[in-house]
Structures are given as structure tokens and as C-alpha cells.
C-alpha positions in Angstrom: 0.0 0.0 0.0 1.7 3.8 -1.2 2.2 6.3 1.9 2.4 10.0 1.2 6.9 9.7 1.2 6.0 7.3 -1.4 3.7 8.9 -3.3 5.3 10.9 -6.7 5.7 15.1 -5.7 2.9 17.3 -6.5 3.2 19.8 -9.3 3.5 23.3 -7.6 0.6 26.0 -8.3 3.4 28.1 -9.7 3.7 25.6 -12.4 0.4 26.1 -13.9 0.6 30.1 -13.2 1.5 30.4 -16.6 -0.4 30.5 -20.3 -2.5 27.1 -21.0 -0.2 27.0 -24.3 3.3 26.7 -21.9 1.2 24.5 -18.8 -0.1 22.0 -22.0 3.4 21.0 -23.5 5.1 21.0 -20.3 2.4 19.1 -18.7 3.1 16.2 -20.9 5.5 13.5 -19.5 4.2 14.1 -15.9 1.8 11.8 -14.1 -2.3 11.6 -13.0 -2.5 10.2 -9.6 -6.0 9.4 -8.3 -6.8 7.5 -5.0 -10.0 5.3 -5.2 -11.3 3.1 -3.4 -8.1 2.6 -1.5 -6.2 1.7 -4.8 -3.8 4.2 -6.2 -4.4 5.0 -10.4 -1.6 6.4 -12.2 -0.9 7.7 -15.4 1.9 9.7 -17.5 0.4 12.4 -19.4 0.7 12.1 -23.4 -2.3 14.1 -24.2 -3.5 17.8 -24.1 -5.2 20.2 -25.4 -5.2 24.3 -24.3 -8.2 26.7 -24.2 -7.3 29.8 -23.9 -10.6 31.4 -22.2 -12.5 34.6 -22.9 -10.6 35.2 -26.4 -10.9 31.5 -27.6 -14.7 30.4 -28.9 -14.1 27.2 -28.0 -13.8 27.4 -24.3 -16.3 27.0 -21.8 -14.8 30.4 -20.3 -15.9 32.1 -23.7 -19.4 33.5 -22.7 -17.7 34.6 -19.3 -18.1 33.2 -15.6 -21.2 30.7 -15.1 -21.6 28.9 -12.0 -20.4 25.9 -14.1 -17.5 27.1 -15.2 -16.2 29.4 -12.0 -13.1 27.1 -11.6 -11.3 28.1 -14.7 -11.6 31.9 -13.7 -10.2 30.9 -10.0 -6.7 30.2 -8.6 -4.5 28.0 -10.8 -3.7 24.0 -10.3 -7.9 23.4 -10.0 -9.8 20.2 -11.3 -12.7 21.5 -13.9 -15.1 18.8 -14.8 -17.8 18.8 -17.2 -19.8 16.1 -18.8 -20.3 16.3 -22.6 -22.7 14.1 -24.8 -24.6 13.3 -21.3 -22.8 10.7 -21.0 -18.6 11.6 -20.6 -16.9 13.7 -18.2 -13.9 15.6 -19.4 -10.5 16.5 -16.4 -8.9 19.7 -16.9 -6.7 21.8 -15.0 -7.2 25.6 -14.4 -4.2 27.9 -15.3 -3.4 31.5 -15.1 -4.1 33.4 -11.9 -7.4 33.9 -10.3 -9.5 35.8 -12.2 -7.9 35.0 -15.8 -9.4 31.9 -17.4 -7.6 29.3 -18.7 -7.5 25.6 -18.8 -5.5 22.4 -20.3 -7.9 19.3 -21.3 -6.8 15.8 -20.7 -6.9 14.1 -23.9 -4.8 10.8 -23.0 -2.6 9.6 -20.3 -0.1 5.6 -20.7 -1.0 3.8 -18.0 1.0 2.8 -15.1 -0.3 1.3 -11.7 -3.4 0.2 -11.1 -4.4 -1.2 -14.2 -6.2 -3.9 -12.7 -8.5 -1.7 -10.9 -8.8 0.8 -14.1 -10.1 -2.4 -16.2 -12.7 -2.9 -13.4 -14.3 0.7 -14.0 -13.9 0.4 -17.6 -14.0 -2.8 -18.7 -14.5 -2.2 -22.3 -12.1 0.2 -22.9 -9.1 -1.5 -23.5 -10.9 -3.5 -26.2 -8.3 -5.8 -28.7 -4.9 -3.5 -28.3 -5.0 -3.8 -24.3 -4.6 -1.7 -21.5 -2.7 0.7 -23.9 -6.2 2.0 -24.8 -7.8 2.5 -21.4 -6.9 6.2 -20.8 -7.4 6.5 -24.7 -9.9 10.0 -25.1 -11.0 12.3 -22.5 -14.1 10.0 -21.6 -12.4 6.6 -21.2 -9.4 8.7 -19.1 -12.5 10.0 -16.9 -14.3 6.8 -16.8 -10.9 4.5 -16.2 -10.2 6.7 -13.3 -13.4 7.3 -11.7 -13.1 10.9 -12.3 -16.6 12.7 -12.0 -18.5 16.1 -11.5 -17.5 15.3 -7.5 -14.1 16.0 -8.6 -15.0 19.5 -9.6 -13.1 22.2 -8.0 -10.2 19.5 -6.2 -6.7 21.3 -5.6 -4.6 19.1 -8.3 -1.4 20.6 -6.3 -1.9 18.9 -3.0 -1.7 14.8 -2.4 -5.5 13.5 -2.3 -7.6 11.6 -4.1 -6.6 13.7 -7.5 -3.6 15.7 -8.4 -0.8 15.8 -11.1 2.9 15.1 -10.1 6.3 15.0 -11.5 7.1 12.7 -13.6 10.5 11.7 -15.2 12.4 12.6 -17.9 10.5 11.7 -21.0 12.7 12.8 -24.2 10.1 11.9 -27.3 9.3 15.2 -29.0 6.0 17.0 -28.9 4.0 17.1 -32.0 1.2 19.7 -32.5 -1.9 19.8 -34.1 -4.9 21.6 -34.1 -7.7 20.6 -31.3 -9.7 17.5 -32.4 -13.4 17.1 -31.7 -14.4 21.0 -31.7 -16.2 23.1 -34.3 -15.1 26.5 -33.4 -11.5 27.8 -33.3 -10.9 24.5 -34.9 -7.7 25.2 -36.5 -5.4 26.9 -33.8 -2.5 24.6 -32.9 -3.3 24.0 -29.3 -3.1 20.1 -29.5 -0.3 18.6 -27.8 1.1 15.1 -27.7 4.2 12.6 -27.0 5.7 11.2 -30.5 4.6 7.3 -30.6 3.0 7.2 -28.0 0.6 3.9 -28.7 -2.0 5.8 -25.7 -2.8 9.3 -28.1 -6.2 9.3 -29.9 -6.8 9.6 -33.2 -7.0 10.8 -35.5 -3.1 12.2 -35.2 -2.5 15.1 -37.4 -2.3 16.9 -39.3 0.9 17.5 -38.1 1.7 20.9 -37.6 4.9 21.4 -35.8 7.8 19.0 -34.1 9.0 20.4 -30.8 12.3 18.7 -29.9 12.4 18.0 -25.7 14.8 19.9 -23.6 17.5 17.5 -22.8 
């Protein structure tokens, strides 16, 4: 069973004090830790997205501050969780400082502990390619994880039953794209993800940039 000195080290809120554009790409190659049920789910990050908030039509912080969407205006580092379709619920984290919107989607994380207990909660996600595909989309990465509406509004810098942590050094490059799934402000390049990794949903381009990793 993990203790807290075992657990990975929260991100700090200064991390995500920054532009969804610079929190996305350096987001990626760090971990999703969630605590359920007594089991501990982890993931590294391969997948993100950016919205940049009142300027960007496709953001949920677009028509301005709703009940529903208060989290992306507040403090940075904050779990926003919304349900699309009626059916899927999307994790995001909250960026820029309070009163600034901003967020980073979840789009895809690889799998790392807890797999067993992920297959449980969604058992036909991982379909003929494996656990590879569990945390495949923002839905099966919510439903894998048991991440719902009561995770609205969690501190994603503190250790509890959601936050993000450091990962290790991951060198594959970042490849961006535009944002997939959207109608408006469909063609900004605010898609983010790791260079082969098997875990990122399609489709996978068009490709349009290459970003080499700091070494």
C-alpha cells in the first residue's frame, strides 16, 4: 500500500501560473495520480489540449463566468469537470491566476499502476490493443479513473484523491496539431502530444509542428 513519502511530488501551483499554451506542452511527461477506493491510479500524461478562455470560442470560459465554469476563472492547479454528450466527463486543470481563465484538457494519459483496478471501471475500454487503450480520449481517461463532476473544483497541487505530479524525464518530441473534436476555433494549434506514443487518440494530425524535448 503507497504512503504519502512514497507517493510521486505534486506539481507546484506556480507551475500552472502560466499560459494554457506553456502549462499543456510542459504538462506532458508528468503523471495523474488518483486515489479510489483505497487503490492508487496512475498515469503519465501524453495528451493535451489548451483553451485559452474569454478570447478562444471554444472554451467554456468564452461567454464569461457561469456557475459551471467558475473554476477556470479561479486560482490555478484546480480540477474543472464537465460532462459532454450526457454521458462523458472531461478533467482539466485551471491555469493562469485567479480571475484569468484558462485551462488544459486531458486528452490521453499511458497507463502505469493500477491497471487492474482501471479495467474494473472500464471494462471495455481497453478493447483488442489492451490496457494501452484505457486512458485513450478524454471519456475513457475519466471513466478508467473514476473521475466525475464530484471531482470539480479538487486542488490538483496537494496529495488526495486527484492531483498531477512529476514525472521523469520523458525525451520523445511534442507534435502539435490543431484541437480535435471542436467546431469552433478549430484550427489553432493548441493540440499537444508525445511522439509514438501507442495511448494518443486519433486521428493524429495533421501534423503541424515538431517540438524537440529539452535535454
Amino acid at each position: 500500500m503507497s504512503t504519502h513519502r512514497s507517493l510521486p511530488r505534486p506539481l507546484p501551483r506556480r507551475f500552472f501560473n502560466r499560459s494554457p499554451v506553456e502549462v499543456a506542452q510542459n504538462l506532458l511527461g508528468h503523471r495523474v495520480v488518483r486515489h479510489w477506493q483505497g487503490n492508487w491510479l496512475t498515469g503519465c500524461i501524453v495528451e493535451v489540449e489548451a483553451y485559452l478562455g474569454e478570447d478562444d470560442e471554444a472554451a467554456h470560459a468564452f461567454a464569461g463566468c457561469t456557475p459551471r465554469n467558475a473554476v477556470l476563472f479561479g486560482p490555478p492547479g484546480h480540477a474543472y469537470v464537465y460532462q459532454i454528450y450526457g454521458l462523458h466527463w472531461c478533467l482539466n486543470v485551471s491555469t493562469l491566476p485567479a480571475g484569468t481563465a484558462g485551462g488544459v484538457l486531458f486528452r490521453a494519459l499511458e497507463p502505469l499502476a493500477g491497471v487492474e483496478t482501471m479495467l474494473q471501471l472500464a471494462p471495455l475500454a481497453a478493447g483488442h490493443r489492451g490496457p494501452v487503450q484505457l486512458l485513450r480520449g478524454p471519456g475513457r481517461l475519466a471513466r478508467a479513473l473514476a473521475i466525475t463532476r464530484a471531482c470539480n473544483g479538487l486542488d490538483l497541487t496537494r496529495r488526495g484523491e486527484l492531483y498531477l505530479a512529476e514525472g521523469e524525464d520523458d525525451p520523445r518530441p511534442i507534435v502539435v496539431t490543431p484541437r480535435v473534436g471542436i467546431r469552433r476555433s478549430r484550427y489553432l494549434p493548441l493540440r499537444f502530444y508525445l511522439q509514438s506514443s501507442p495511448a494518443v487518440s486519433p486521428p493524429r494530425g495533421p501534423v503541424l509542428q515538431v517540438i524537440a524535448r529539452r535535454g
